[in-house]
PyMOL Python script that loads the backbone (N, CA, C, O; Angstrom):
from pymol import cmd

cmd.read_pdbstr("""\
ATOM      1  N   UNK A   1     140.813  43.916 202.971  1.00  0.00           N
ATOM      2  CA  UNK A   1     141.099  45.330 202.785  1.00  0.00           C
ATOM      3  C   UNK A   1     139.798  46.128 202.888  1.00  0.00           C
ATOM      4  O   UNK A   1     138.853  45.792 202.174  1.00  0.00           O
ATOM      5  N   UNK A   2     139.695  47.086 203.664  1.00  0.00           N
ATOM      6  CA  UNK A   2     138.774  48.102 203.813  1.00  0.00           C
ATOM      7  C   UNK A   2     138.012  48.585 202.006  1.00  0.00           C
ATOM      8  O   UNK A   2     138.619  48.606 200.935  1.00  0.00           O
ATOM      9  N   UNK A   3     136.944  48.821 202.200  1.00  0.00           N
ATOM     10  CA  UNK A   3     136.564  49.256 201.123  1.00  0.00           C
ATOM     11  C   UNK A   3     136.437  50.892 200.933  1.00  0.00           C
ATOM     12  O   UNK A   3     135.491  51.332 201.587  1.00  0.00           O
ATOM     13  N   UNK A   4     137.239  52.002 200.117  1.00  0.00           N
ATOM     14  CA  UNK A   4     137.077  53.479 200.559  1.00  0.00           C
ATOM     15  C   UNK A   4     135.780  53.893 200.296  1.00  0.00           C
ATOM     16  O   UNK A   4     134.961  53.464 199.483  1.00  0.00           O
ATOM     17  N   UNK A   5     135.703  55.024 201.315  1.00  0.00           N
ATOM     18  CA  UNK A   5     134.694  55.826 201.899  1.00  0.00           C
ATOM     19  C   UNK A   5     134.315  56.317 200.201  1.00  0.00           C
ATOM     20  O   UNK A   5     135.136  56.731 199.382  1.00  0.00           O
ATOM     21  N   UNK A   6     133.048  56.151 200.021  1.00  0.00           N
ATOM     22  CA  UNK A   6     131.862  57.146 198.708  1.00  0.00           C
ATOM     23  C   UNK A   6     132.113  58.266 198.833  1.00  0.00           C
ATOM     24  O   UNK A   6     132.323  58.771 199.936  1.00  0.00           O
ATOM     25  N   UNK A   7     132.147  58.908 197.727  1.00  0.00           N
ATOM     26  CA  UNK A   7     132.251  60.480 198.363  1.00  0.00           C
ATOM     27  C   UNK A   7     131.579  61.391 196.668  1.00  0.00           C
ATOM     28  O   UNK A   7     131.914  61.032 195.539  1.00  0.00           O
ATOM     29  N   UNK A   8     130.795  62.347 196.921  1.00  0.00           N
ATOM     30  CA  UNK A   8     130.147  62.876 196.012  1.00  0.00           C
ATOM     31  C   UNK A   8     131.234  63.125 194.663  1.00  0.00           C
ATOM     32  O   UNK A   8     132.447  63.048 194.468  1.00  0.00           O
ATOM     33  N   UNK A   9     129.802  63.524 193.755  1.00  0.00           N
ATOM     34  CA  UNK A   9     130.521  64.319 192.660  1.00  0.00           C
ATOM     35  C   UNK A   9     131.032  65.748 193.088  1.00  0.00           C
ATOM     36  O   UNK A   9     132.260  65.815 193.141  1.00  0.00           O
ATOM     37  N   UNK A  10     130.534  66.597 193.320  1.00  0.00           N
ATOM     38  CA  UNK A  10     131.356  67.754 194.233  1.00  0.00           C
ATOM     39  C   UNK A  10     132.835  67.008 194.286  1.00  0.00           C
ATOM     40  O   UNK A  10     133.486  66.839 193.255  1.00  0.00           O
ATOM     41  N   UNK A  11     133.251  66.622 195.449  1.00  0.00           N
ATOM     42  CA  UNK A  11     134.199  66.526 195.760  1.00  0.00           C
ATOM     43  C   UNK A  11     135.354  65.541 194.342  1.00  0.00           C
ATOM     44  O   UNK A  11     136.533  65.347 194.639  1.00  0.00           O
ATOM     45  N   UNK A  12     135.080  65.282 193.616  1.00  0.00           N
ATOM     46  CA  UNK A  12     135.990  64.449 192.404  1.00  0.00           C
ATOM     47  C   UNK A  12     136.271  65.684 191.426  1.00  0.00           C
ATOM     48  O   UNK A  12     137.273  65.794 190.719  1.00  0.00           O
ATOM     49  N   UNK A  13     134.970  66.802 191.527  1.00  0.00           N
ATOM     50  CA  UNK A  13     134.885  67.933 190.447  1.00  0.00           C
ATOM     51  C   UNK A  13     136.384  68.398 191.618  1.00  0.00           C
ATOM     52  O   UNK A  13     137.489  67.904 191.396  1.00  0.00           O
ATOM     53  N   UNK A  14     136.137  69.463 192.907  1.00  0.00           N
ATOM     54  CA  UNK A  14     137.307  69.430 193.271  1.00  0.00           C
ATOM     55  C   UNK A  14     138.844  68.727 192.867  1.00  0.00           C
ATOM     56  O   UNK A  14     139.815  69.161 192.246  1.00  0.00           O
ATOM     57  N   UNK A  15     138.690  68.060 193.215  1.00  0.00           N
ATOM     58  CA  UNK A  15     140.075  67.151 193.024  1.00  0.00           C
ATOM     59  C   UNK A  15     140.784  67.509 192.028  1.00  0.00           C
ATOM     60  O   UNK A  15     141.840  68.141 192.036  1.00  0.00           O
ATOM     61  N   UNK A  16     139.670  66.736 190.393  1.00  0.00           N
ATOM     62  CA  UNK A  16     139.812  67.213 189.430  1.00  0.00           C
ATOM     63  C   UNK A  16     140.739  68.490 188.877  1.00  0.00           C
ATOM     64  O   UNK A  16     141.895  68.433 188.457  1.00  0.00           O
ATOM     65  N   UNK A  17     139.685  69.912 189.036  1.00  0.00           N
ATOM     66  CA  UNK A  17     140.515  71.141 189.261  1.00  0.00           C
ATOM     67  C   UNK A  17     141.543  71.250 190.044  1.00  0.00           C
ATOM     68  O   UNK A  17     142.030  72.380 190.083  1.00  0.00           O
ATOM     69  N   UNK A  18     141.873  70.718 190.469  1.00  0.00           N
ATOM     70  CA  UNK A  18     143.205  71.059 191.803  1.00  0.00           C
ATOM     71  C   UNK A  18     144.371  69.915 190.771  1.00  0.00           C
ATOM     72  O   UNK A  18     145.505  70.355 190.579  1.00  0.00           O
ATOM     73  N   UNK A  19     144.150  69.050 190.402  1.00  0.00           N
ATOM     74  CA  UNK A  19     144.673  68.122 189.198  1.00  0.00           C
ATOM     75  C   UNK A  19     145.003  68.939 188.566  1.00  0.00           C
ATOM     76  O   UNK A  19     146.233  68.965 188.533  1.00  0.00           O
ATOM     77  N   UNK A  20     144.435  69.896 187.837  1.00  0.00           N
ATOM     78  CA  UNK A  20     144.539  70.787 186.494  1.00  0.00           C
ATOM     79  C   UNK A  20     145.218  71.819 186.783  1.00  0.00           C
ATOM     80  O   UNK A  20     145.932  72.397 185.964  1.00  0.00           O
ATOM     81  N   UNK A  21     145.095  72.111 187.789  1.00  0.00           N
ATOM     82  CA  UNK A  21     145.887  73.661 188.409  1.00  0.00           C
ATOM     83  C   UNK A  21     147.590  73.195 188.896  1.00  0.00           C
ATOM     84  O   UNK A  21     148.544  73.843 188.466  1.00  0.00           O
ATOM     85  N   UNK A  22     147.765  72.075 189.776  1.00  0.00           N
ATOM     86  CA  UNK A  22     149.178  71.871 190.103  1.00  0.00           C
ATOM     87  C   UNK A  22     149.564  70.987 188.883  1.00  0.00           C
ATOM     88  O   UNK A  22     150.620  71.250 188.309  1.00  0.00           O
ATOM     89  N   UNK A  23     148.976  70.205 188.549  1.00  0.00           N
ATOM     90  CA  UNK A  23     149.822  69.297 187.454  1.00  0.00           C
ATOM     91  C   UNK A  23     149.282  69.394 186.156  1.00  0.00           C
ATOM     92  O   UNK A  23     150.268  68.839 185.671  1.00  0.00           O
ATOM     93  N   UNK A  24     148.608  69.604 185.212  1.00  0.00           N
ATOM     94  CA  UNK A  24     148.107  70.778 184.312  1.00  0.00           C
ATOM     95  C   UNK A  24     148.163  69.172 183.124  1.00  0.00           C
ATOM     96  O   UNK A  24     147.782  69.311 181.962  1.00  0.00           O
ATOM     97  N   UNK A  25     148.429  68.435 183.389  1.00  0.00           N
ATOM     98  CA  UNK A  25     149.144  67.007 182.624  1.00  0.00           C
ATOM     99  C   UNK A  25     147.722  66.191 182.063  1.00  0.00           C
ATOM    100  O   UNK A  25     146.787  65.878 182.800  1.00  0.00           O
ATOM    101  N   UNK A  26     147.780  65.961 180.783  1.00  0.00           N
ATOM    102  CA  UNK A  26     146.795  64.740 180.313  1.00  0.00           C
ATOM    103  C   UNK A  26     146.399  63.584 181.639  1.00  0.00           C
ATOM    104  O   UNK A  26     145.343  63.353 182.228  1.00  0.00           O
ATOM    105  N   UNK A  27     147.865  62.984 181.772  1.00  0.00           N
ATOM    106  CA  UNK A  27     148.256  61.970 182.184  1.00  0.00           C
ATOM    107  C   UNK A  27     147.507  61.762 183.503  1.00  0.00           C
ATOM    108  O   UNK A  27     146.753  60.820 183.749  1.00  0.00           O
ATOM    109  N   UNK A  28     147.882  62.965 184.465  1.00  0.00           N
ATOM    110  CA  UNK A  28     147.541  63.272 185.846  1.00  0.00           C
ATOM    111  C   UNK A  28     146.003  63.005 185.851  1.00  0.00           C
ATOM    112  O   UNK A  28     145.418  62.252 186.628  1.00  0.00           O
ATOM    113  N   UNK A  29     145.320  63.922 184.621  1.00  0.00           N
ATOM    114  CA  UNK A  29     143.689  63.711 184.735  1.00  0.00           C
ATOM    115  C   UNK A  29     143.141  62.799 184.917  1.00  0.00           C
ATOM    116  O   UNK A  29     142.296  62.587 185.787  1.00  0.00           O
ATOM    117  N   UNK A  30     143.702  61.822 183.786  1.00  0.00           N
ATOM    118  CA  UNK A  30     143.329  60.405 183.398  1.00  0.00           C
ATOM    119  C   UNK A  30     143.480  59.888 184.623  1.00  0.00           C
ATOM    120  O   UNK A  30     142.553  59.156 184.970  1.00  0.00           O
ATOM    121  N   UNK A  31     144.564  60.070 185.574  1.00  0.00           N
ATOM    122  CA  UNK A  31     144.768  58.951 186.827  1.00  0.00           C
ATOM    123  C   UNK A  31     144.389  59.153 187.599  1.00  0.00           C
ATOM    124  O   UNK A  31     144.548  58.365 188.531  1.00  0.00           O
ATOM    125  N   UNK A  32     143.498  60.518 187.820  1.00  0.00           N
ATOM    126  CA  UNK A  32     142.767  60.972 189.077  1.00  0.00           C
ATOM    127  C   UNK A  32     141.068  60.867 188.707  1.00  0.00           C
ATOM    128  O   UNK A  32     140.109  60.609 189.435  1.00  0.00           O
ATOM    129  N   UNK A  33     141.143  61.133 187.488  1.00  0.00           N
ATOM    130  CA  UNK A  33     139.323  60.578 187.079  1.00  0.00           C
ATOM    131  C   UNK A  33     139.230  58.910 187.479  1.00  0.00           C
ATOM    132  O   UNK A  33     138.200  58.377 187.893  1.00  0.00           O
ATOM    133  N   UNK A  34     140.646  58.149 187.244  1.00  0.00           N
ATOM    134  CA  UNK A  34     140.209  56.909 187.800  1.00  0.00           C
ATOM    135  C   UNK A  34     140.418  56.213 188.764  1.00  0.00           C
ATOM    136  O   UNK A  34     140.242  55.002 188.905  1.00  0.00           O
ATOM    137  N   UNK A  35     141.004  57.370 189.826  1.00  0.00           N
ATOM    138  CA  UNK A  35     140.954  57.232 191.029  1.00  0.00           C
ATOM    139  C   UNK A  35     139.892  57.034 191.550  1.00  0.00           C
ATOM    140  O   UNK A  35     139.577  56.090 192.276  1.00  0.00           O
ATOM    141  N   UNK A  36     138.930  58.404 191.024  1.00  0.00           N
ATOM    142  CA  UNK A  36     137.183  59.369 192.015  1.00  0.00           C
ATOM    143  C   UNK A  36     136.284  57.998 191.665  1.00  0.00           C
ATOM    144  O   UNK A  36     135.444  57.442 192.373  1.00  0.00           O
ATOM    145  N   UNK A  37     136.723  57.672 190.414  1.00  0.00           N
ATOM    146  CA  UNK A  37     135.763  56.698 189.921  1.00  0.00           C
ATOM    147  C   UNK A  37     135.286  55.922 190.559  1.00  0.00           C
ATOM    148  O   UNK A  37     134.094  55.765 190.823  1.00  0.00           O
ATOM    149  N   UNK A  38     136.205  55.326 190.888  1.00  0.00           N
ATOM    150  CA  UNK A  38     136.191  54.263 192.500  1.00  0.00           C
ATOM    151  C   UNK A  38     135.351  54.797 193.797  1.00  0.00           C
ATOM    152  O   UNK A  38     134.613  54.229 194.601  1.00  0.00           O
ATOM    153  N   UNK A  39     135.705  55.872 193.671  1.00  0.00           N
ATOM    154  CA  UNK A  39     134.867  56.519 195.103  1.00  0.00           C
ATOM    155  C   UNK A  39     133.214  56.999 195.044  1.00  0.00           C
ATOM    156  O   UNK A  39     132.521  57.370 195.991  1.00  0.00           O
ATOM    157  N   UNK A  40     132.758  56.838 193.338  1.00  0.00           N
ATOM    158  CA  UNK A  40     131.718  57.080 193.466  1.00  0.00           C
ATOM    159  C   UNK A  40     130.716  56.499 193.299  1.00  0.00           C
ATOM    160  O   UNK A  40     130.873  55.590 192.483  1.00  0.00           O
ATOM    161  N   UNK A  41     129.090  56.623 193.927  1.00  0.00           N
ATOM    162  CA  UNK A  41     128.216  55.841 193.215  1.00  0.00           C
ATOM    163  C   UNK A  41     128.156  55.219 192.226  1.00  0.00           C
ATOM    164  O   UNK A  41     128.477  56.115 191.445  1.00  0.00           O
ATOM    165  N   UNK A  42     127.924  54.002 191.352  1.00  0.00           N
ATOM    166  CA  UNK A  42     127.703  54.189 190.284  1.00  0.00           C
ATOM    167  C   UNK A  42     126.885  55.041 189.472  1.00  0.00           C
ATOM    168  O   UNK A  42     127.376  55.506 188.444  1.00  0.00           O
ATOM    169  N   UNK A  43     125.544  55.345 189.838  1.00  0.00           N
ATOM    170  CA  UNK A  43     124.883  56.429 189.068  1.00  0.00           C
ATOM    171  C   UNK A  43     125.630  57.848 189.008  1.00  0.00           C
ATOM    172  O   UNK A  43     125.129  58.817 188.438  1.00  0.00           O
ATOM    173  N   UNK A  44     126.912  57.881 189.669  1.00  0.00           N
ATOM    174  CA  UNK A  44     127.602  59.283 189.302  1.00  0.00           C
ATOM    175  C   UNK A  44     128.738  59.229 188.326  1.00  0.00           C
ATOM    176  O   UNK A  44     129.165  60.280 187.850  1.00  0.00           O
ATOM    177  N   UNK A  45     129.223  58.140 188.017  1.00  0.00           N
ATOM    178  CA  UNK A  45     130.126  57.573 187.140  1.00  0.00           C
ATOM    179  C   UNK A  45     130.424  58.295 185.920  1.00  0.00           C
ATOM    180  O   UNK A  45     131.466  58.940 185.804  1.00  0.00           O
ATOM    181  N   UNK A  46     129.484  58.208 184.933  1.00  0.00           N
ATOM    182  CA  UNK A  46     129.380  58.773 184.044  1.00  0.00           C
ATOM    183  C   UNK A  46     130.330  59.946 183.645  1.00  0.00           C
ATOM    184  O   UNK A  46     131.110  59.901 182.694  1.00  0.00           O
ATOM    185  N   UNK A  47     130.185  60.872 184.389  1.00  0.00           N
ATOM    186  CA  UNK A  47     131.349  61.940 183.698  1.00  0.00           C
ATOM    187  C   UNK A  47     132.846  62.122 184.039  1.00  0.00           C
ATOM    188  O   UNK A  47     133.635  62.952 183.586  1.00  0.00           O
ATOM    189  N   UNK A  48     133.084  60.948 185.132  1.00  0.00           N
ATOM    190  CA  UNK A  48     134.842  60.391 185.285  1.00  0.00           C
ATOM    191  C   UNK A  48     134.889  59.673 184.116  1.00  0.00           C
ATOM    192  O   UNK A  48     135.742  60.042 183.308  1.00  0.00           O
ATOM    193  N   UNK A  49     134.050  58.555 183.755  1.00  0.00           N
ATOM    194  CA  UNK A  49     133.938  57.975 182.391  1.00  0.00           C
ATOM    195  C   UNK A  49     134.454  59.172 180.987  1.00  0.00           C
ATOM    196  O   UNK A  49     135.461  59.421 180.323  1.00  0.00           O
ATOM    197  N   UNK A  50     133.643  59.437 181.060  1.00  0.00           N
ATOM    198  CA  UNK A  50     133.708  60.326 180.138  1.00  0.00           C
ATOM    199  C   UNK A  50     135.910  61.375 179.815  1.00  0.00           C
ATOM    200  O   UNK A  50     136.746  61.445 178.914  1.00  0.00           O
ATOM    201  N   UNK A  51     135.786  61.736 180.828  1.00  0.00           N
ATOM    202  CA  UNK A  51     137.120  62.211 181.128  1.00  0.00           C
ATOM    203  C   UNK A  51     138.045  61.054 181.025  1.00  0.00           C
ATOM    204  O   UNK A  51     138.863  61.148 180.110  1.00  0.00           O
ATOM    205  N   UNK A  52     138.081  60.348 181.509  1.00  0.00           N
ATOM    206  CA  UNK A  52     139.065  58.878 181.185  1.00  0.00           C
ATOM    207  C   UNK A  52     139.301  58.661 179.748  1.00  0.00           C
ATOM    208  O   UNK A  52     140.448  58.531 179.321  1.00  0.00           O
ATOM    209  N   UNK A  53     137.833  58.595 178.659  1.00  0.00           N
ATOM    210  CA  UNK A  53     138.165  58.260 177.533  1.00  0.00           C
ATOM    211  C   UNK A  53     138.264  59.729 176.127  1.00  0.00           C
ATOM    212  O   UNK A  53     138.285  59.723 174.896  1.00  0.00           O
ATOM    213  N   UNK A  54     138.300  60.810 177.199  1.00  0.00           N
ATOM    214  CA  UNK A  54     138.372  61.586 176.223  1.00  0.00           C
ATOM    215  C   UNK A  54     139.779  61.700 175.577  1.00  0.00           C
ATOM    216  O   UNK A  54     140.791  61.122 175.972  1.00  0.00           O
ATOM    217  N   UNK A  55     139.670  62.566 174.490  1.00  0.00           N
ATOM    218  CA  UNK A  55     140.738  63.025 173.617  1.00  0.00           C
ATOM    219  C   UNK A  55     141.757  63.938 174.294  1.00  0.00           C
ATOM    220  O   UNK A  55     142.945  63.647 174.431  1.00  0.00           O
ATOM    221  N   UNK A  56     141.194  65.042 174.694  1.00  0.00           N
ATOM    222  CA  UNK A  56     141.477  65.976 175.325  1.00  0.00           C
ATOM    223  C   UNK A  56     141.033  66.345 176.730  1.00  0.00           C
ATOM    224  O   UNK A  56     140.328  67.340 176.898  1.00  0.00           O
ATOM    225  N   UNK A  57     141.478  65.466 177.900  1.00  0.00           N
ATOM    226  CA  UNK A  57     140.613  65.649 178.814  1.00  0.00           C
ATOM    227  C   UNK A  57     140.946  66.662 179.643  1.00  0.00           C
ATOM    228  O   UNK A  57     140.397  66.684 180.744  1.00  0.00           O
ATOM    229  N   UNK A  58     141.667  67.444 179.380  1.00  0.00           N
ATOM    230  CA  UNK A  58     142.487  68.979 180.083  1.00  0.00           C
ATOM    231  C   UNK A  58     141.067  69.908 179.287  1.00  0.00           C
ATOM    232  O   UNK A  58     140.129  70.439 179.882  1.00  0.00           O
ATOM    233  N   UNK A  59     141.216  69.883 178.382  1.00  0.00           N
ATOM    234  CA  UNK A  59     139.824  70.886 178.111  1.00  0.00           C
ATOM    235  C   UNK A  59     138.555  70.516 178.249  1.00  0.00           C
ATOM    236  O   UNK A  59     137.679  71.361 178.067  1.00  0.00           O
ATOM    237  N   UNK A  60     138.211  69.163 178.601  1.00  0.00           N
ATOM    238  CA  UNK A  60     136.851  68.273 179.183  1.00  0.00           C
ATOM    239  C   UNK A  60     136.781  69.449 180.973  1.00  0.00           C
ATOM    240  O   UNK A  60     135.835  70.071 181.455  1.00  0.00           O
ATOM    241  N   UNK A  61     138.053  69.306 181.402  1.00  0.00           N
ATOM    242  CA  UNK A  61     137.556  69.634 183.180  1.00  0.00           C
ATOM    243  C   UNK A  61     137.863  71.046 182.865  1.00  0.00           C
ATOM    244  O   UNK A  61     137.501  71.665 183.866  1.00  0.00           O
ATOM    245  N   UNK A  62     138.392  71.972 181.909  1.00  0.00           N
ATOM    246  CA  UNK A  62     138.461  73.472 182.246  1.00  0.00           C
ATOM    247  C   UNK A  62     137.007  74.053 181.523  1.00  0.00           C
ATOM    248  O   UNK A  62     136.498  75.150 181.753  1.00  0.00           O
ATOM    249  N   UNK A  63     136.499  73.015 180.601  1.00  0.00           N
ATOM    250  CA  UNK A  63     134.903  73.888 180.235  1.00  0.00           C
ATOM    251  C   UNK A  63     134.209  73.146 181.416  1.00  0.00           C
ATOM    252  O   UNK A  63     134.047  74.064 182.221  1.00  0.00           O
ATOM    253  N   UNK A  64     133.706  72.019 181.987  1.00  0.00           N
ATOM    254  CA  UNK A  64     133.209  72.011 183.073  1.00  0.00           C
ATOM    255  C   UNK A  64     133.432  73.117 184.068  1.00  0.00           C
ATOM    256  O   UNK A  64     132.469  73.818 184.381  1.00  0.00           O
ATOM    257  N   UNK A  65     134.723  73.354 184.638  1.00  0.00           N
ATOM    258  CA  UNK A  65     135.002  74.588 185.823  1.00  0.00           C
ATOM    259  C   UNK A  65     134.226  75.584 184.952  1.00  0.00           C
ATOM    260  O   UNK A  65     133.133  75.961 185.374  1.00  0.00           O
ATOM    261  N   UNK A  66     134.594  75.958 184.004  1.00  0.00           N
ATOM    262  CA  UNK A  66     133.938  77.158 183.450  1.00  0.00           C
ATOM    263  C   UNK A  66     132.650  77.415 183.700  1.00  0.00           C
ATOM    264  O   UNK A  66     132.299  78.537 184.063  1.00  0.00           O
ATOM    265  N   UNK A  67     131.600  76.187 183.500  1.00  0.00           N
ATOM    266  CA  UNK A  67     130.313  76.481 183.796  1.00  0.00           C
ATOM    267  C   UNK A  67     129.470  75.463 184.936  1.00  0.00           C
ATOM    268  O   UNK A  67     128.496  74.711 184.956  1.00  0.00           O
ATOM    269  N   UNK A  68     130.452  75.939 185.782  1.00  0.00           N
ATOM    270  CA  UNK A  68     129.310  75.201 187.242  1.00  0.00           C
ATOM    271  C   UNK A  68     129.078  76.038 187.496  1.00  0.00           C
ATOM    272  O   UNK A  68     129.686  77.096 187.329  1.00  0.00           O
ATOM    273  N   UNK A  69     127.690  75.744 188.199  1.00  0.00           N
ATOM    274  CA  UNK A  69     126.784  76.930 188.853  1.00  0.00           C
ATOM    275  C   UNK A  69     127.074  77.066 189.827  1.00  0.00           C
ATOM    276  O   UNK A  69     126.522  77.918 190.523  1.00  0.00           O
TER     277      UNK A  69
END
""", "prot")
cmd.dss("prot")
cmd.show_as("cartoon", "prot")
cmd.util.cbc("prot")
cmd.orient("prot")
């Protein structure tokens, strides 16, 4: 089986929000942070990590959107 294409943090932050906007769901987050996860470096890991084991990970990705530069 092919191994998928790397693809930045940018693009998982995308996803992410677009997660939050059509499906607005705990559930959805959790399964799309551990989707990107897969797709990224390991040294970018860290904050899909983070979202996977949070409490509340619907308000983990709407204060992120809130403050990207």
């Amino acid at each position: 089986m092919a191994k998928p294409p790397q693809r930045d943090l940018d693009y998982c932050l995308l996803v992410l929000m677009l997660t939050l906007r059509i499906h607005g769901t705990e559930s959805a987050m959790r399964d799309t942070a551990r989707r990107c996860v897969k797709l990224l470096p390991k040294r970018q890991r860290e904050l899909m990590q983070n979202i996977i084991q949070s409490r509340y990970p619907l308000e983990l990705v709407r204060h992120i959107a809130r403050n990207l530069d």
